[in-house]
C-alpha positions in Angstrom: 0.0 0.0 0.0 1.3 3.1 -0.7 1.1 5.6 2.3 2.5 9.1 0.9 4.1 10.6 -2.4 5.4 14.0 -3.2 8.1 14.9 -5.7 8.9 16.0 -9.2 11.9 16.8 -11.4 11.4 20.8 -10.4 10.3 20.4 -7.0 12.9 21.2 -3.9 11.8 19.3 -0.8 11.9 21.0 2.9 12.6 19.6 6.0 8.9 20.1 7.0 8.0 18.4 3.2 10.2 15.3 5.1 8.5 16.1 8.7 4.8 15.7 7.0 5.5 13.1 4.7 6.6 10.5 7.7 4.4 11.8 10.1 1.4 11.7 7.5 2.3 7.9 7.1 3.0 6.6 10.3 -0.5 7.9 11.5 -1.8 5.5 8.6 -0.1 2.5 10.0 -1.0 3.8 13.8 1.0 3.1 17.0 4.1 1.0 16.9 5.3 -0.8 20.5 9.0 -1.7 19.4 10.7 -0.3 16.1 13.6 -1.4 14.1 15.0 1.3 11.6 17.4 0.2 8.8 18.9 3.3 7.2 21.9 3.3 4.9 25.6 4.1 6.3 27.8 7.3 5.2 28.4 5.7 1.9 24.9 7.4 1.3 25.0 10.3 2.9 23.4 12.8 0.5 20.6 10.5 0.6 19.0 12.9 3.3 18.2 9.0 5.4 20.0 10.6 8.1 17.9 13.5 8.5 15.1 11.3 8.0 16.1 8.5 10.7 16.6 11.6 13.0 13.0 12.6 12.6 11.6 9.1 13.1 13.7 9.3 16.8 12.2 12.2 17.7 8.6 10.9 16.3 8.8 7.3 17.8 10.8 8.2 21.3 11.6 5.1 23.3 9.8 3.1 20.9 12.0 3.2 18.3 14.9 0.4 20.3 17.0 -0.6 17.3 18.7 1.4 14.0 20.7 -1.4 12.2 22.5 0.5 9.1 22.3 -1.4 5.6 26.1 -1.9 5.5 26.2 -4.7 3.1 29.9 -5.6 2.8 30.9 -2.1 3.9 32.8 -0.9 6.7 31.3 -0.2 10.0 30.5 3.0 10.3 33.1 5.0 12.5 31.7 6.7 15.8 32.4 10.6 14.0 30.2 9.1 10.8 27.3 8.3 13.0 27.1 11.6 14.4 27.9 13.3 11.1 24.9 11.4 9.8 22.1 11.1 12.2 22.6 13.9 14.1 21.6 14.1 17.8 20.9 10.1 17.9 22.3 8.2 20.8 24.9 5.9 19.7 23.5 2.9 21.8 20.5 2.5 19.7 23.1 1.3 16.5 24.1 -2.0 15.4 26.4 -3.3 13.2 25.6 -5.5 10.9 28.1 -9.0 9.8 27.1 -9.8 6.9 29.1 -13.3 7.7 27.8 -14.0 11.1 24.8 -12.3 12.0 22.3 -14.0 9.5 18.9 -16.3 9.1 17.5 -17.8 5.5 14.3 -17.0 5.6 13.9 -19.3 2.0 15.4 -20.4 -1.2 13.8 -18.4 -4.7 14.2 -22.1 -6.9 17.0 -22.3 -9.0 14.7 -22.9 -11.9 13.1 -19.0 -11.7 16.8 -17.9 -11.4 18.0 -19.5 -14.5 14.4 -18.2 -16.0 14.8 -14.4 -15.3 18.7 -14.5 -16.5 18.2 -15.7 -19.0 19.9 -19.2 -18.7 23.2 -17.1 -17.4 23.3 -18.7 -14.1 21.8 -21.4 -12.7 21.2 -21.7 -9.0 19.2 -21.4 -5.5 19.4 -17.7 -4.0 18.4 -17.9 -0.1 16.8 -15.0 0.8 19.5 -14.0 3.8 19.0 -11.4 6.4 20.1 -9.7 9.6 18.7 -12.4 12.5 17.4 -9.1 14.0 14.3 -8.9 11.6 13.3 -11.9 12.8 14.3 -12.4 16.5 13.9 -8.6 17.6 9.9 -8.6 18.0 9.2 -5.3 15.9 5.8 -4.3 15.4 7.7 -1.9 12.6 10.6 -2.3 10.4 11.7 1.2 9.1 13.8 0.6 6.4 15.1 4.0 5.0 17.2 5.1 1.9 17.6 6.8 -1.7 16.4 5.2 -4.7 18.9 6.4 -7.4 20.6 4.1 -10.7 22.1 1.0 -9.2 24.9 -1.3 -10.9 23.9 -4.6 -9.4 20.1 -4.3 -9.2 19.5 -1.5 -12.2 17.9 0.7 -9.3 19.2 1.1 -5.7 17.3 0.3 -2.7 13.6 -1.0 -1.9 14.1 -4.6 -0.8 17.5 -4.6 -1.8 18.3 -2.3 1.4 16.7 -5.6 3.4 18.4 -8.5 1.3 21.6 -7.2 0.3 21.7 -3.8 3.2 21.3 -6.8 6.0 21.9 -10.3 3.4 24.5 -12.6 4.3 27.4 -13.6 2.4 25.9 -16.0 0.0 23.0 -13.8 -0.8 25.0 -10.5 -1.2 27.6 -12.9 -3.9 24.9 -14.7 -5.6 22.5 -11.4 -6.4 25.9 -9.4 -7.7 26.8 -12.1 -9.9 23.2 -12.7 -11.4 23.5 -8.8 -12.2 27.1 -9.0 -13.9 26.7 -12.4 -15.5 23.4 -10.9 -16.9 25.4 -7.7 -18.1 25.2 -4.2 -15.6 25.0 -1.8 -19.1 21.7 -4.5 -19.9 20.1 -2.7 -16.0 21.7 0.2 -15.1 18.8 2.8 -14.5 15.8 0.4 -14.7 13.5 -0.9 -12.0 12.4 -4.3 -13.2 15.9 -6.4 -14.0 16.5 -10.2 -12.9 18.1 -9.2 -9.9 15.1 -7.0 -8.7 12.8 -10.0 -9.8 14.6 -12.2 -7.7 14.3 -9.9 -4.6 10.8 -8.9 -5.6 10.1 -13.4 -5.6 12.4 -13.2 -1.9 9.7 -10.4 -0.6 6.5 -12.0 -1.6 7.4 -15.5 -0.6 9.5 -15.8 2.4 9.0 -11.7 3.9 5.4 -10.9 3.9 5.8 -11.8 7.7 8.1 -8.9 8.6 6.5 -5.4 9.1 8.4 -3.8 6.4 7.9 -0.1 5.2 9.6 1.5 3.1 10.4 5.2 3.1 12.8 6.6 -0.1 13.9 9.2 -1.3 14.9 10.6 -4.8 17.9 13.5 -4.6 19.3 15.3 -7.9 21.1 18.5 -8.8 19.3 22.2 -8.9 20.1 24.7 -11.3 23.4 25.6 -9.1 24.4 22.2 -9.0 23.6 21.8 -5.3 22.2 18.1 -4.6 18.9 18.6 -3.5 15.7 16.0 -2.5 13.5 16.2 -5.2 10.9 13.6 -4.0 9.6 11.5 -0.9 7.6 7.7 -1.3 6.6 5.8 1.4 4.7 2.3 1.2 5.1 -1.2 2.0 4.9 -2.6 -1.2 6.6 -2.3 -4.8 4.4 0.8 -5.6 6.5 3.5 -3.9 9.5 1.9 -5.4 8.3 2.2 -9.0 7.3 5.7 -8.6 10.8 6.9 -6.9 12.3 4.7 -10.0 10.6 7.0 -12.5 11.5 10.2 -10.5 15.0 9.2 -10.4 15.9 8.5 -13.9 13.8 12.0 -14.6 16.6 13.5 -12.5 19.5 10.9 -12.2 20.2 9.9 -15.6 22.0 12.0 -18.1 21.6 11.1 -21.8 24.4 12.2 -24.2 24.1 12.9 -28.0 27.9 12.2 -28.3 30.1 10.0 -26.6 32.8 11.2 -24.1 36.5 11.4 -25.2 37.6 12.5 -21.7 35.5 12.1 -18.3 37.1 13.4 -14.7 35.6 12.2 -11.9 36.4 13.2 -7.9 35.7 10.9 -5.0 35.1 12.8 -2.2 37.5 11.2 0.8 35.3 11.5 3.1 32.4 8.8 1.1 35.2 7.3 -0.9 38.0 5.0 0.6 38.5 2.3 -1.6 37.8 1.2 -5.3 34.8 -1.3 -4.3 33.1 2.1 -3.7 35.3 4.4 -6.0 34.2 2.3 -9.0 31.0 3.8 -8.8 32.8 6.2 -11.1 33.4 3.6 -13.9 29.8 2.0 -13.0 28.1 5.2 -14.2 30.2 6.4 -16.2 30.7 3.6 -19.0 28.1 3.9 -21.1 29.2 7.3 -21.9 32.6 7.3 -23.1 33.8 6.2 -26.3 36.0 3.8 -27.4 39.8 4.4 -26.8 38.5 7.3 -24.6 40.0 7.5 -20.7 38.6 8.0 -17.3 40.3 10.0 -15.0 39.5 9.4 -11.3 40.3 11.7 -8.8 40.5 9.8 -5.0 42.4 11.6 -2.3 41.1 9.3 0.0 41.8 6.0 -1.3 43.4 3.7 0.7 42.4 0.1 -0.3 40.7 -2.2 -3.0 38.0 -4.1 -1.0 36.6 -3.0 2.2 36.2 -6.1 3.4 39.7 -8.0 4.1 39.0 -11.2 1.8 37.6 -9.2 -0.9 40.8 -6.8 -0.9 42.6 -10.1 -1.3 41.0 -11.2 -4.2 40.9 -7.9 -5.8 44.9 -7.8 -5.5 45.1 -11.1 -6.7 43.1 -11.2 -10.3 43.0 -7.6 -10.9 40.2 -5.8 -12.5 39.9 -8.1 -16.2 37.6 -8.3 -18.5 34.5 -10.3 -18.3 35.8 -13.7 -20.3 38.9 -13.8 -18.1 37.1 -13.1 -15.1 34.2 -16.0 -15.3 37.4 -18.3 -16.4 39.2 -17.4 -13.1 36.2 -18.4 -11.6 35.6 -21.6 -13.7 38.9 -22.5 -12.5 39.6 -21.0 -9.0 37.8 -22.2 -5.9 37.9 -18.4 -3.8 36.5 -16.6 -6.2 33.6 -19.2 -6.5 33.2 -18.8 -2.9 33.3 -15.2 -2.9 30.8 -14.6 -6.3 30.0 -10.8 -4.9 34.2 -10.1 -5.7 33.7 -11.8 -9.1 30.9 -9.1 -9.6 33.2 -6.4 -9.2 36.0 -7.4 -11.0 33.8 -7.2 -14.0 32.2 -4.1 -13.2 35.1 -2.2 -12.5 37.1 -3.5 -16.6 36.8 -1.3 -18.9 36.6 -4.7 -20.8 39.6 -2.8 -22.6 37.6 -0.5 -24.4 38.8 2.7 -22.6 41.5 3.8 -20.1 41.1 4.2 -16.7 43.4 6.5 -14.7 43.1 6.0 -10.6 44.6 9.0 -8.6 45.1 7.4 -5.4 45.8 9.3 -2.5 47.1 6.1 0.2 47.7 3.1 -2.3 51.2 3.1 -4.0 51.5 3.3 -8.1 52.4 -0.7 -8.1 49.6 -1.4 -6.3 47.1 0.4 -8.8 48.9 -1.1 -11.7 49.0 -4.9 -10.3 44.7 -4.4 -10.2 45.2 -3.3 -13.8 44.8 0.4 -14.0 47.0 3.1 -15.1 48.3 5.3 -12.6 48.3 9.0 -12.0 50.0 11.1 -9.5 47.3 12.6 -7.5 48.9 16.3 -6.6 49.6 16.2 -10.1 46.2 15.7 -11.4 44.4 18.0 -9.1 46.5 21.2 -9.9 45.4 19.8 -13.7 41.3 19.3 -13.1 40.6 21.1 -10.0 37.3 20.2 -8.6 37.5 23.9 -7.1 37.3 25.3 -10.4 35.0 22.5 -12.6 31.9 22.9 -12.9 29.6 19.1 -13.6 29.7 18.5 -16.6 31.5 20.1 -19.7 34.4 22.3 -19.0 37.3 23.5 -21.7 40.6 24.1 -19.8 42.9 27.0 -20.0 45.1 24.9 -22.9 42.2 23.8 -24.6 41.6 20.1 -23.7 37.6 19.2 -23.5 36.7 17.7 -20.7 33.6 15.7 -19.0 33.5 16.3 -14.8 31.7 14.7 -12.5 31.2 15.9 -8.7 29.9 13.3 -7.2 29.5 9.4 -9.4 27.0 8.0 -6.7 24.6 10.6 -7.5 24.0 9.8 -11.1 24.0 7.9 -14.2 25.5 8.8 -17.5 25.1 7.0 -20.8 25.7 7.6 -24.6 22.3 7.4 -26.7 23.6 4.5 -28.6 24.7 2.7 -25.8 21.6 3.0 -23.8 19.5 0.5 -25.2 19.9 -3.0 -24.7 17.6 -5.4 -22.6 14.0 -4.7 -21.3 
């Protein structure tokens, strides 16, 4: 049911839009004993959740016992990130999720509808994995909170994907990221109905209808200044508020380019970007838009490893970012990667598949190490005295000698494709 909408491509939400909106909702639903909010961590932080997890605090008081961020593989979040985030929250109320220890299998979605909605790419069970705390905490209401914007695994971020994959466990989170880069990421990016949103969609209706789920998202794109702004608010418990922040977000996420890019620069800010299993966002979004033998330039002053997690670091170091027929041979042939499909995933997405050049300008990671994964290196201090994110503007910007560049602030933000190469799959 869907419980409150408001947004459009031209519209600038207000705290008090945000205030109203959840409010408005939770009266529908009426009074909640115990409440369990899952919001995303810092990696999202322009996805206004904070803000948003602040206000349901303040609405739900002692209520509200538990606020488990999505972390997925990532990184705990860090005691200063927490309170950069959400605010006046005490830090008691948090958990961490392990996505290796802390997990039930609610069910399996059959192998057989697997193979179906890939396509016959892969063929196997996916166990619908999440945080034991869903199931064992005695909510009355699960809050789960977060930003619906173009997504490289599942085509669009969050939804059920912030349950599954935000609280999944380690066979859930490497099955779903291989179904989504065996099926081919440019075949998804920026659409709401793909195989791996079919097989969380199967996961909801089947084995979650139990859990008090509802959903509260939010759409955020640039204003006329360039300023990331919220442009919209949904809130439901079922697949309808999804679809509608889908629609808002490619009105406002998704860049369409007449001609392909020769040059692209993008910055990772330090303080969201720490390694390339996030940092590749800038190659995620970015590929569809540059052209053959063109480069990528990334800026990342606060790089300082491959993986976040230690095993996926490993195997990151080990095979090196390759293209997609020498990456499902290494897995063919090599038992870790088979055992850590999620790694697989992102080897793939982060290639080029040799078709362009990628540039890393690491600020904590050495030159060999950048060049053993298989990128070119660039000296940071270097590069930023070159394209100064001081003086860029998003998108096109001539420099002083003449070179034509494409800049991007922020890659998490949005999704950038050629016409031509926007296209394939449903």
């Amino acid at each position: 049911m869907l419980l409150y909408k408001k947004g459009s491509a031209d519209e600038t939400l207000s705290p008090e839009d945000f205030h109203f909106a959840l409010t408005e909702a939770m009266e529908k639903i009426g009074p909640r004993n115990k409440v369990l909010i899952i919001p995303p961590d810092i990696t999202r932080y322009h996805s206004y959740a904070g803000q948003i997890t602040e206000m349901a605090w303040e609405y739900f008081g002692d209520k509200l016992t538990d606020i488990l961020p999505a972390l997925g593989t990532h990184t705990p979040m860090s005691k200063s990130e927490r309170e950069k985030m959400f605010g006046k929250i005490p830090g008691t109320l948090f958990r961490t999720h392990d996505w290796r220890k802390d997990i039930l299998t609610l069910g399996e979605v059959p192998s057989s509808f697997v193979k179906s909605v890939s396509e016959g790419k892969v063929d196997y069970t996916w166990p619908a994995q999440v945080n034991r705390l869903l199931v064992e905490g005695g909510y009355d209401l699960i809050l789960s909170i977060g930003q619906v914007v173009p997504h490289e695994v599942s085509g669009m971020a969050n939804y059920n994907k912030n349950i599954f994959v935000g609280t999944g466990g380690v066979e859930g989170i490497n099955k779903s990221h291989f179904l989504g880069a065996a099926y081919g990421m440019e075949r998804m990016m920026g659409r709401a109905v793909t195989p791996v949103r079919k097989v969380l969609n199967y996961a909801s209706e089947h084995f979650a209808a139990h859990l008090p789920i509802v959903y509260v998202l939010t759409v955020v794109g640039r204003n006329e200044h360039g300023k990331l702004v919220p442009r919209g608010i949904f809130i439901g418990d079922d697949e309808a508020c999804f679809i509608l922040a889908a629609e808002l977000s490619l009105e406002v996420n998704f860049e369409m380019l007449e001609t392909p890019l020769k040059k692209v620069v993008v910055y990772l800010d330090p303080e969201e970007f720490r390694s390339t299993w996030l940092g590749n966002k800038s190659i995620y979004r970015t590929r569809m838009a540059i052209a053959d033998q063109g480069e990528l330039v990334v800026l990342a002053p606060g790089l300082k490893e491959f993986g976040e997690d230690r095993e996926i670091d490993r195997l990151i170091r080990k095979y090196g970012y390759r293209t997609t027929p020498e990456i499902l041979k290494f897995v063919a042939e090599n038992d870790d990667l088979q055992q850590n499909l999620s790694a697989a995933a992102h080897l793939i997405h982060g290639s080029s598949e040799n078709r362009f050049r990628i540039t890393y300008c690491p600020g904590n990671i050495t030159r060999e190490e950048i060049e053993s994964v298989n990128y070119r290196y660039g000296a940071l201090e270097k590069m930023m005295k070159r394209y100064n994110p001081e003086k860029l503007r998003d998108g096109f910007n001539t420099l002083p000698d003449g070179e034509e560049i494409f800049y991007i602030s922020n890659p998490a933000v949005g999704l950038w494709a050629w016409k031509e190469k926007f296209g394939g799959g449903d």
